[in-house]
N, C-alpha and C positions, 0 to 999 in steps of 0.2 A: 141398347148397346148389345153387341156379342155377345154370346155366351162364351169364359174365360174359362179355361178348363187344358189340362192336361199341359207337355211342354214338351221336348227339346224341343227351344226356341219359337215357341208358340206365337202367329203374328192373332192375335183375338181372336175372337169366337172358336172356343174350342181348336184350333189349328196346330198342327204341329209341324216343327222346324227344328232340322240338328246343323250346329255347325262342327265341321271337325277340318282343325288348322292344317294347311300343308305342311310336311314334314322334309329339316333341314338335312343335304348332302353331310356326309362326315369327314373324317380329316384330310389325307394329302392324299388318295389313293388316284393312279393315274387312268385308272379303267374308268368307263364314262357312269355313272349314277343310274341303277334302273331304274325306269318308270314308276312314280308315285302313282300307286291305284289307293282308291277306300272306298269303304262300305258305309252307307247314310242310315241310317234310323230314326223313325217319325213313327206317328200317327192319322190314321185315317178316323174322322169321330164326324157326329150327326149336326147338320147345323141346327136341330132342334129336335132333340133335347138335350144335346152336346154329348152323348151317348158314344163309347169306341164303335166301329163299325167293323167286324169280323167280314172276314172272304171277300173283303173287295180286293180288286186287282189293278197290281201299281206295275205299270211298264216304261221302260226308258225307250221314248219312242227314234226309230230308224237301228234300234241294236234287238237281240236277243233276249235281254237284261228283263226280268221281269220279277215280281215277288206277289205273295197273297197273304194280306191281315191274318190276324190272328186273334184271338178271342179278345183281346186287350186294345184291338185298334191296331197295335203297333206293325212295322215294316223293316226290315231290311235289304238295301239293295245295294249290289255292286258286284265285281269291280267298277268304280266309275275312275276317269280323271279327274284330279283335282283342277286342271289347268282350262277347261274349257267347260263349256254351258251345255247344259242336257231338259230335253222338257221331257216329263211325266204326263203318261197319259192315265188316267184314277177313272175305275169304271164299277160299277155292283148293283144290280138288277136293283130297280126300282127308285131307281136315285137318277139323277142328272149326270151324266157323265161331267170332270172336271182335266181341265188341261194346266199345269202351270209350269214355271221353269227352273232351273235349277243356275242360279246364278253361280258365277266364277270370278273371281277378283285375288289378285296376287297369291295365289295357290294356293289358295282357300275355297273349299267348297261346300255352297249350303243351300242344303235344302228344305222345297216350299213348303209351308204349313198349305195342308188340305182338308177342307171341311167340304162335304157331300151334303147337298139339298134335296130333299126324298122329290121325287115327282108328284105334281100335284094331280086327284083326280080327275082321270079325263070326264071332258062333258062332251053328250051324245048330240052328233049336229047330223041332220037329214040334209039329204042334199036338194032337192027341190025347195029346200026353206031356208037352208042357210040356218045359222046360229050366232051366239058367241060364245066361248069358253076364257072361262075368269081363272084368275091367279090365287093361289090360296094364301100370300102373304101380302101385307099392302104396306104403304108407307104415306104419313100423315093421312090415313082412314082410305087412301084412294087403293085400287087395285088394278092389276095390269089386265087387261086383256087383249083377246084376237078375236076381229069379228068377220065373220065369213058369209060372202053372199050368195045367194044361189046360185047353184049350179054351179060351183069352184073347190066342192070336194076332191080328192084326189083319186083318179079311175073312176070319177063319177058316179061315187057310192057312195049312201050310207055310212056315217063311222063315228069315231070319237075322236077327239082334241082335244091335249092336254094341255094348258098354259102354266108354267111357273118362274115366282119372282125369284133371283137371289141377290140377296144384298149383305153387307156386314161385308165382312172377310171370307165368306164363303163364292164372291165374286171371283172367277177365274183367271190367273195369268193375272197382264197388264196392258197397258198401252205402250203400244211402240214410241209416241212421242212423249218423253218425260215429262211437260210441263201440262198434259191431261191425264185424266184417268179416266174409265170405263165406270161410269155406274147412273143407271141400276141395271141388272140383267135380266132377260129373258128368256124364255127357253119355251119352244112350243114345239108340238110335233103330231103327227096324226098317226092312226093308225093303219091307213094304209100308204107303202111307202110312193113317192114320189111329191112331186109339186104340184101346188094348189091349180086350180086353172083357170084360176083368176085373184088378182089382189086382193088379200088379205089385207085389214086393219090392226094392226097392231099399235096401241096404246099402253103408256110407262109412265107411272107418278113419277114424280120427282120430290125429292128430299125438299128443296130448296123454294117460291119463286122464282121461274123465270121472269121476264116481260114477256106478253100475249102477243103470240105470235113471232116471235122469236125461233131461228133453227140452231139444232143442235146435228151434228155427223152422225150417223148410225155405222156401229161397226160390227164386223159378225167373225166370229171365233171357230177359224178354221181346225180340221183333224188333226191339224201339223202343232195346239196347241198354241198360234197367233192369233191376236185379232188383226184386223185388215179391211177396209172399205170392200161394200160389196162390190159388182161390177153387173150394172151399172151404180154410181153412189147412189146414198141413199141419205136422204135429210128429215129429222125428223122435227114436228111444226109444235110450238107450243100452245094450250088451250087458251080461251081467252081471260080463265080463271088463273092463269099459271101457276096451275098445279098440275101438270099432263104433259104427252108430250108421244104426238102420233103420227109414224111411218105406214108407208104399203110396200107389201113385198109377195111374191108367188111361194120363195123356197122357205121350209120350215129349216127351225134350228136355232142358234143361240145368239144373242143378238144386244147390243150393250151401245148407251149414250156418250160420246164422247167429250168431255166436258171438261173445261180449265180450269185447272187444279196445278199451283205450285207448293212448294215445302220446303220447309230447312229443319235441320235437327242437328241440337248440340247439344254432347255430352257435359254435365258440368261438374261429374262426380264419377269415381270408376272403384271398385273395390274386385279385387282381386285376391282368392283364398284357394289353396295348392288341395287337393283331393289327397289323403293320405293313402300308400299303398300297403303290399302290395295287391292288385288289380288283380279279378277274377272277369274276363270278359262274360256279359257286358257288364259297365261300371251302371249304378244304377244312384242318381243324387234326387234326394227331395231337395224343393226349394220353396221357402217363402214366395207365398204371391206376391204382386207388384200393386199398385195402386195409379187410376190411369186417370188424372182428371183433366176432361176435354171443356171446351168452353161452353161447346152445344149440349146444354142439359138436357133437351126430348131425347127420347131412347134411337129414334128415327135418324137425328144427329148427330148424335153420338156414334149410329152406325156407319156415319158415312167418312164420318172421321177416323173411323177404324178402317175401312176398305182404303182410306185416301191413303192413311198412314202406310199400309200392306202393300199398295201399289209402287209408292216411293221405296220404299227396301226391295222390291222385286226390279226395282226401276235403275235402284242404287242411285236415286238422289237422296234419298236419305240411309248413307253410305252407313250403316250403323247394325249388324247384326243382333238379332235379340226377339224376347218373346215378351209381350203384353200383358200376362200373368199366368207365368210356367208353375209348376207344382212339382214338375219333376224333368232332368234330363237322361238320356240315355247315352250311353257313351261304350265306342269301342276300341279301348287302351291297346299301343301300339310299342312290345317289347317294354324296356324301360324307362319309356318318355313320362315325364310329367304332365297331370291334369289339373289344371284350376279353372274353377269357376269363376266367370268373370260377371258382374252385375253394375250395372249403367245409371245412374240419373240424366233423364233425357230432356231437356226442352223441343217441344215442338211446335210448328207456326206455318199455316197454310193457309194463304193467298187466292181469293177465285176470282172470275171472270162472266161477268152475267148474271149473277143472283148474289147477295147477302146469305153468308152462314149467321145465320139467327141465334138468338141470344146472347152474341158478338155485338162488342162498342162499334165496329167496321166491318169491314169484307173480310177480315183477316180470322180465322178460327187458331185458336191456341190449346196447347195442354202442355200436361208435367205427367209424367211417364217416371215412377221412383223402381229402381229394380228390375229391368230389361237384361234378361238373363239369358248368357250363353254359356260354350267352354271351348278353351284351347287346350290341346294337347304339344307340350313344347318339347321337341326329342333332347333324346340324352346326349349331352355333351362329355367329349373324352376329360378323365379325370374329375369328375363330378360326381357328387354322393346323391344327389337328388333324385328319386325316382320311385318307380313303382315292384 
């Protein structure tokens, strides 16, 4: 499983997420309302060793809007809108760069937990010999690779190539289409820049069984922050072990199986407790961790039902803000509005397509999610003693 660490609104493995509620026009005044701006605060942390990660760089991409961690992880960025969707571009030397988005839903805005996968070391491939370079995470004992033929280096030299897996919730973004997810991911790149000059083999465990020989969609995760079919598609074949699952492609870069995956999640329990003031920005709350129990006991599983999970809240089918196992939120009190924290009992249940989640009665993967922790901040209403 993830590594669970740190919070505002943490979606697992270490990730962090803040939500902060849209705030309500006030009483009859006939001048029009100015624009709701706010400012998000997260964490940027390691997906292993779940460690903050100082000086990376968090930018709101197609604006100016940018910000850099700080020895604790932590970030803040804005003015953003609450009313509309922003992706995050997360970048810091030696790590995989990550892309996610910032979803928007009735003027509310929140933002993605991001965890950074360090690069793994390149391996040195000569170009008259061709090589392969292997992934330094693996999933049920397999490992990802890209194997390159001769004479298909880039500029026809000498060089290295680095391949790395991410999985858990440090998988980026989401899939465009709600009833998949992206997983497992990829990410390979050479040292010298351009494309290969010739196809590359790129092979990807899989969590799950497939059936042998079976295709899955390859999808690749453009600068803009989307995933999106490459052009031309690209399909990738599964092993006759089905445990594998290998495309060819010329261009390096980050590259993810598109696989069916649905989800529902309902709340069955909500507790609700008012932050006493008054507020010293930022507001700073520990919180009790959560306890997340999935049906898939291997750690492998359990990972994938973390990314699954991550991907539906980014996806908003499972319409449900909150963090996995927060330890702390951050929070920036707006005038005299009220803060409470809100904590969730969660059922959840996801449905696949082409393989059995394992140690499941069916296809069907289940957990219980006690403690999915966020915060609203509710504005002061006239004649009201409530507040900060």
């Amino acid at each position: 499983m993830s590594r669970l660490l740190l919070a505002p609104l943490a979606l697992s493995g270490a990730a962090t997420i803040i939500l902060l509620a849209g705030c309500g026009g006030g009483g009859g005044s006939s001048n029009p309302a100015p624009a709701v701006t706010q400012k998000v605060t997260g964490f940027v942390t390691d997906a292993d060793p779940a460690a903050p990660i100082a000086g990376a760089s968090v930018k709101v991409q197609g604006t100016n809007i940018s910000a850099v961690t700080a020895s604790d992880g932590s970030y803040t960025i804005g003015p953003l809108n609450p009313t509309r969707s922003y992706n995050l571009l997360i970048t810091n030397a030696g790590y995989v760069d990550d892309a996610v988005k910032i979803l928007s839903k009735s003027a509310t805005l929140q933002g993605p937990g991001v965890i950074l996968t360090r690069a793994n070391t390149p391996d040195p491939i000569t170009n008259s010999a061709g090589g392969t370079s292997t992934s330094n995470a693996t999933l049920e004992g397999n490992t990802a690779t890209v194997t390159i033929p001769a004479s298909a280096m880039p500029g026809g030299s000498d060089g290295n190539v680095s391949t790395t897996l991410l999985v858990g919730t440090a998988v980026p973004g989401a899939a465009t289409d709600t009833t998949k997810i992206i997983y497992p991911v990829v990410n390979f790149t050479g040292a010298a820049a351009g494309n290969f000059a010739q196809p590359v083999t790129v092979t990807v465990p899989l969590t799950f069984a497939y059936a042998a020989g079976a295709t899955l969609p390859v999808q690749k995760l453009g600068t803009d922050g989307n995933w999106a079919a490459p052009s031309p598609a690209i399909t990738a074949t599964v092993s006759t072990d089905g445990k594998n699952a290998s495309f060819n492609t010329t261009v390096p870069g980050t590259y993810g199986l598109l696989q069916a995956i649905q989800a529902t999640g309902t709340v069955t329990a909500t507790d609700r407790q008012p932050v006493p003031g008054p507020y010293t920005d930022p507001v700073s709350v520990d919180l009790t961790g959560a306890t997340v129990n999935w049906s898939a006991q291997g750690a492998d599983g359990r990972d994938f039902l973390d990314a699954a999970f991550t991907e539906k809240q980014r996806q908003l089918v499972i319409n449900i803000p909150g963090d996995l196992d927060a330890t702390k939120l951050v929070i920036h009190p707006r005038g005299t509005s009220l803060i409470n924290v809100v904590k969730s009992q969660l059922n959840v249940s996801f449905n696949s397509t082409g393989f059995t989640i394992q140690q499941s009665a069916s296809s069907t993967g289940s957990g219980t999610i006690d403690g999915l922790a966020y915060y609203e901040i509710v504005p002061h209403q006239q004649g009201s003693s409530s507040g900060g």
